[in-house]
C-alpha positions as CSV (number, residue, x, y, z in Angstrom):
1,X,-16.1,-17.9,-19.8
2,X,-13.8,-18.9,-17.1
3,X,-11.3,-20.6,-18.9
4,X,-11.3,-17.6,-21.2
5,X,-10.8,-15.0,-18.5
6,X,-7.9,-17.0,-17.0
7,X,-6.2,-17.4,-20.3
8,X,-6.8,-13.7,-20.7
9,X,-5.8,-13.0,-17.2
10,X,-2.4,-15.1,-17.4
11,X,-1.2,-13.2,-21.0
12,X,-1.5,-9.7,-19.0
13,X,0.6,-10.7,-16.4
14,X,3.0,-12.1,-18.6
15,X,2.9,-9.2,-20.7
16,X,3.2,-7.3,-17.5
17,X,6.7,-8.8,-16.2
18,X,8.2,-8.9,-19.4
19,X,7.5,-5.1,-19.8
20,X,8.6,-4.9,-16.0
21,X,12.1,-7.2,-16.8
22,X,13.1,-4.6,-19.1
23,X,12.5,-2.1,-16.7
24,X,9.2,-0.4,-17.8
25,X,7.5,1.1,-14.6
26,X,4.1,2.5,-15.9
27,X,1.5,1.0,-18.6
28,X,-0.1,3.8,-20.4
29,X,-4.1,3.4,-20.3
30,X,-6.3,5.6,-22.8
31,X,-9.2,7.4,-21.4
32,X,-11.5,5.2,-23.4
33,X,-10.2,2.1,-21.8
34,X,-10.4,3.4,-18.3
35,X,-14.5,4.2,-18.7
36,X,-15.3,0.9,-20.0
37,X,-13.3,-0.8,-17.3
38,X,-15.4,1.3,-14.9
39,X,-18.9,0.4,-16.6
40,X,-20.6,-2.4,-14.8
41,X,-21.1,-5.6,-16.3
42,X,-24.6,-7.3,-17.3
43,X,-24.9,-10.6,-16.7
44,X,-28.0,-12.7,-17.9
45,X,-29.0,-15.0,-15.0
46,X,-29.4,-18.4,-16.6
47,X,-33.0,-19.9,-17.0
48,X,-34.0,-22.0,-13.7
49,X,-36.7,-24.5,-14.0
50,X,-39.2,-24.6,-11.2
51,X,-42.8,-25.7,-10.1
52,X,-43.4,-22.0,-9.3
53,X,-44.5,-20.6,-12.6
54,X,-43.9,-17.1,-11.3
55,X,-40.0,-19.0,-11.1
56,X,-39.9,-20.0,-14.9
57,X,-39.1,-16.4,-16.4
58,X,-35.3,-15.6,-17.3
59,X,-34.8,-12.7,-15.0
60,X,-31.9,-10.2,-16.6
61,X,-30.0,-8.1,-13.4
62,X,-27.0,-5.6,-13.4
63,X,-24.6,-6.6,-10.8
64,X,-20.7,-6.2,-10.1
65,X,-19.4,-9.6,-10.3
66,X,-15.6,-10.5,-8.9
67,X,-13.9,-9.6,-12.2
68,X,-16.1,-6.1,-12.7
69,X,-14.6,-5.5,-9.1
70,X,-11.1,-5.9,-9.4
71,X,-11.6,-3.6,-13.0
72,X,-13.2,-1.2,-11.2
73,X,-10.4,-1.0,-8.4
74,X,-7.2,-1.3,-10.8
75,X,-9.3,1.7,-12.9
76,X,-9.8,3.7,-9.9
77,X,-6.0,3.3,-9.0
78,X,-5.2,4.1,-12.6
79,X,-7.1,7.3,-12.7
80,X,-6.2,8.5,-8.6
81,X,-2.2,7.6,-9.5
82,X,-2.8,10.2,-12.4
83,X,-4.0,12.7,-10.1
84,X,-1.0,12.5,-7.8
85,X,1.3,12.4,-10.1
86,X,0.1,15.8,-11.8
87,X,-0.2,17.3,-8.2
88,X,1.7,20.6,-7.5
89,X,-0.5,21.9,-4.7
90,X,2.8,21.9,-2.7
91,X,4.5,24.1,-5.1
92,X,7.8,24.2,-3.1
93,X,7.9,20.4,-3.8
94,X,6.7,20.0,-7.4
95,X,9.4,22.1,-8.0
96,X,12.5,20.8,-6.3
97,X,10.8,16.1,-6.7
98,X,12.7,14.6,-9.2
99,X,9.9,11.8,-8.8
100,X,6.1,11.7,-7.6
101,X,6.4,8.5,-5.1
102,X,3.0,7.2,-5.1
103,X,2.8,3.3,-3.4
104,X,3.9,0.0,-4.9
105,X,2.2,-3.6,-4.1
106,X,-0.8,-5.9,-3.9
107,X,-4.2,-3.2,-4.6
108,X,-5.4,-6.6,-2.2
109,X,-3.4,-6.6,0.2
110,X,-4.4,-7.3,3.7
111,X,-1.2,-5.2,5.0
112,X,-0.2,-1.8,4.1
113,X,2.8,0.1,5.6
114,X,2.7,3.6,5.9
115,X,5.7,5.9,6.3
116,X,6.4,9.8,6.4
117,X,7.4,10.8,3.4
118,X,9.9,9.8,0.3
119,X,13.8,10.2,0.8
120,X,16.5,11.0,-1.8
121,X,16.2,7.8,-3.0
122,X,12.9,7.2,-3.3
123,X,12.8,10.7,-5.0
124,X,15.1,9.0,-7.6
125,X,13.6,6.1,-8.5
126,X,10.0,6.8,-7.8
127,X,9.0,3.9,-5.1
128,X,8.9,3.9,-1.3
129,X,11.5,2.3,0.9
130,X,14.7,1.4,-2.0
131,X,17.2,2.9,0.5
132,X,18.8,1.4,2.8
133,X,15.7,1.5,5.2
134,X,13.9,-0.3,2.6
135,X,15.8,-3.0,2.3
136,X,15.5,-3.9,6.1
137,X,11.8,-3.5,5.6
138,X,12.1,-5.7,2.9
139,X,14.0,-8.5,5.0
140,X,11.1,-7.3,7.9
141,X,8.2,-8.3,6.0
142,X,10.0,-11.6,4.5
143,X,10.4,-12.9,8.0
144,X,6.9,-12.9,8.2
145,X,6.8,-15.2,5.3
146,X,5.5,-12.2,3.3
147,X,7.2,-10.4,-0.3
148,X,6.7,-6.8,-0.6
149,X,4.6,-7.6,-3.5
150,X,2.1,-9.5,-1.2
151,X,1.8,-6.1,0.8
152,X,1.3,-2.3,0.0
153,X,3.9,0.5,0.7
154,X,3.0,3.9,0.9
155,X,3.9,7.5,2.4
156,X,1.7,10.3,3.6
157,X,3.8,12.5,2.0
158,X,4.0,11.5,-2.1
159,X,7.1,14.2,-2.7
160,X,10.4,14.4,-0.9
161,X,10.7,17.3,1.3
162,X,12.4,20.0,-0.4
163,X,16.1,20.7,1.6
164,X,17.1,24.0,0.3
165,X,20.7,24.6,0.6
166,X,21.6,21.6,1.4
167,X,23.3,18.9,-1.3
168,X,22.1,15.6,0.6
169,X,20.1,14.8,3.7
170,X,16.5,14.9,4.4
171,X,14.0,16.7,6.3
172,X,10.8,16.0,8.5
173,X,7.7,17.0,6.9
174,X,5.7,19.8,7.8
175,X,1.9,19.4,9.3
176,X,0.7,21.3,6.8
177,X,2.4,19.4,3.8
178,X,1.0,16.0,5.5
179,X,-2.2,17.4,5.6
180,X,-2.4,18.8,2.5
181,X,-0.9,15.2,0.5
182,X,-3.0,12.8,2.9
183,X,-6.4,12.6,1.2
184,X,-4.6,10.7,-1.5
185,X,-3.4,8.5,1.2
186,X,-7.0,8.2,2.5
187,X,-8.4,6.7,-0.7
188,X,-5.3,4.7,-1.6
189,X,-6.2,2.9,2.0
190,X,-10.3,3.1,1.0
191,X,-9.7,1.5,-2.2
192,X,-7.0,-1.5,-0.9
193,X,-9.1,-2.3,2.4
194,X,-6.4,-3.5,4.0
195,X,-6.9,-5.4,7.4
196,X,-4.2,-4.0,9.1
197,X,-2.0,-0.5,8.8
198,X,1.7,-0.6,9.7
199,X,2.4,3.2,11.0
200,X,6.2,3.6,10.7
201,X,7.8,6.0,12.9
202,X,7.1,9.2,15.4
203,X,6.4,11.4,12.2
204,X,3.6,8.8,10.6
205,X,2.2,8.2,13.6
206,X,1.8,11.8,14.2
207,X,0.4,12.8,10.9
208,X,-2.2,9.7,10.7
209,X,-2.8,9.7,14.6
210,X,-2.1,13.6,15.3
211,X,-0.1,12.0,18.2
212,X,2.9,13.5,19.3
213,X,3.3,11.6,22.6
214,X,6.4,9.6,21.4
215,X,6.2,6.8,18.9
216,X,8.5,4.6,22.0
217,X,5.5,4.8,24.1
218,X,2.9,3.8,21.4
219,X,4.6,1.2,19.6
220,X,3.2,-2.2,20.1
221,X,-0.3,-0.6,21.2
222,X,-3.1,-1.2,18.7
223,X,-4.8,2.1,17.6
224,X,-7.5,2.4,15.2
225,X,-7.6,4.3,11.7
226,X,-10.2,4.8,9.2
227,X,-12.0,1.8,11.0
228,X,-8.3,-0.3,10.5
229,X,-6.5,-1.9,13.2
230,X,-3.0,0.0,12.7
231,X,0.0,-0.9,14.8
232,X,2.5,1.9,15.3
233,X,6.4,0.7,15.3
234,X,9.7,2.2,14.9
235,X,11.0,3.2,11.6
236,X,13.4,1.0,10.2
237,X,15.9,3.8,9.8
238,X,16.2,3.3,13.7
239,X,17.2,0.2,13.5
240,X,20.2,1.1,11.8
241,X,20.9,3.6,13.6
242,X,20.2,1.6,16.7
243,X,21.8,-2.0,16.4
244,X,20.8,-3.1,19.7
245,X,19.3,-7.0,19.4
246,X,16.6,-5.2,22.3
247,X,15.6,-3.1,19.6
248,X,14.8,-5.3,17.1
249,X,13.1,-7.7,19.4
250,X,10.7,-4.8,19.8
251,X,10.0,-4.0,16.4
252,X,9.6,-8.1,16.0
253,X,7.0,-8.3,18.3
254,X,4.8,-5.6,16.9
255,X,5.1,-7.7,13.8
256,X,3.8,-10.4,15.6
257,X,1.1,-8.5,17.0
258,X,0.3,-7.9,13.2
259,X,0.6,-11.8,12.2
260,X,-1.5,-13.1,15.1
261,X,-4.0,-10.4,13.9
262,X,-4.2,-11.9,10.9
263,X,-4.4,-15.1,11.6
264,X,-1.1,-15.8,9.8
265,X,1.0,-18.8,11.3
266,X,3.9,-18.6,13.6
267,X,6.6,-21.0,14.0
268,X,8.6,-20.8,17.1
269,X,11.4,-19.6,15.3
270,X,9.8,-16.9,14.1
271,X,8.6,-16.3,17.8
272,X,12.3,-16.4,19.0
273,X,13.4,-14.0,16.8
274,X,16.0,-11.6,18.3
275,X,16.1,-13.5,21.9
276,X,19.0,-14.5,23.9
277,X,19.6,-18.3,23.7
């Protein structure tokens, strides 16, 4: 059965990239599909010889095995991306989204970063942090010897905020848009289990933490959410905006905080990062 699954296993994925080289962004999945994947799977425990006799019997048990697991979760995902991206509780922004920006990355992921909300890019092309910002986030979370597809990236807020009147810019979102959207940030972060949550910026901090006292005096203090270590940093949109090799050092050594916290190795480069020779 193993060798089965894996062959299995390794004709998805390369199904998978081929659809995603030729720029396919979403598999369709029938309903019918989706219920089996969430049915658990019975497994006959093998026959075990023993000098009990009680021990002799074949004994039959339901149980949720590794693979039965993962189903389960990419099912879950499946079914709670289909519900966001149908949501129009936020009428105002249903109307105006070009996009529904729901998260991109590893559903197994040990790091998740969390931003505010999507941006006229992200509104274009459907995924969080393909701006500019992004890309330094990008060049962020390779210095720590991580790919964005080895982490997940999400917002609280799965729409762009709506900018009437205005041709270009963005705007900060609203409490009550951030509380209204979060839930499906809630059980995007109940379903990956991440070890540690990456709050980006005064505004994500604020709507996950509902505090406002200034994202330059929490940054680089642990905090706790939804039972997850999460470690509040500037937004990388600061960073361009603020070139200062001080800067960066700071935003460095929150991600360092975030290595050593998971045990994740540190050369002394990567510990002199942004440092005055």
């Amino acid at each position: 059965m193993p060798a089965i699954y894996d062959q299995l296993l390794d004709a998805t994925i390369q199904h998978l990239e081929d659809l995603k080289s030729r720029g396919a962004k979403h598999v369709a999945v029938s309903q019918q599909t989706l219920r089996e994947l969430s049915q658990p799977v019975r497994i006959q425990k093998p026959e075990v010889k023993s000098q009990k006799p009680e021990d002799d019997e074949t004994k039959t048990i339901s149980i949720f095995d590794v693979q039965s697991l993962n189903a389960n979760k990419t099912a879950a995902f499946t079914a709670l991306r289909e519900r966001v991206m149908a949501c129009v509780k936020c009428a105002h922004l249903a109307s105006s989204r070009k996009n529904v920006v729901f998260g991109v990355g590893n559903l197994d992921a040990q790091l998740m970063f969390v931003g505010e909300a999507p941006g006229a890019d992200e509104d274009k092309q459907g995924e969080p942090f393909v701006g500019a910002a992004g890309q330094l986030l990008t060049k962020i979370i390779q210095a720590t010897g991580l790919s964005r597809s080895d982490v997940y990236i999400a917002n609280i807020l799965k729409c762009r905020p709506d900018t009437p009147g205005q041709s270009s810019g963005n705007r900060k979102p609203t409490p009550e848009e951030m509380q209204t959207c979060i839930p499906y940030l809630h059980e995007q972060i109940d379903l990956i289990q991440p070890k540690v949550i990456v709050a980006l910026g005064a505004t994500a901090v604020e709507g996950l933490l509902g505090k406002t006292v200034g994202i330059t005096k929490l940054r680089g203090n642990w905090q706790t959410y939804r039972n997850t270590p999460l470690m509040p940093t500037f937004h990388p949109s600061y960073l361009l905006r603020n070139q200062a090799m001080s800067e960066k050092r700071k935003v460095w050594e929150d991600m360092l905080a975030v290595m050593e916290k998971l045990e994740m190795p540190i050369s002394d480069k990567q510990r002199n990062y942004f440092l005055k020779a």
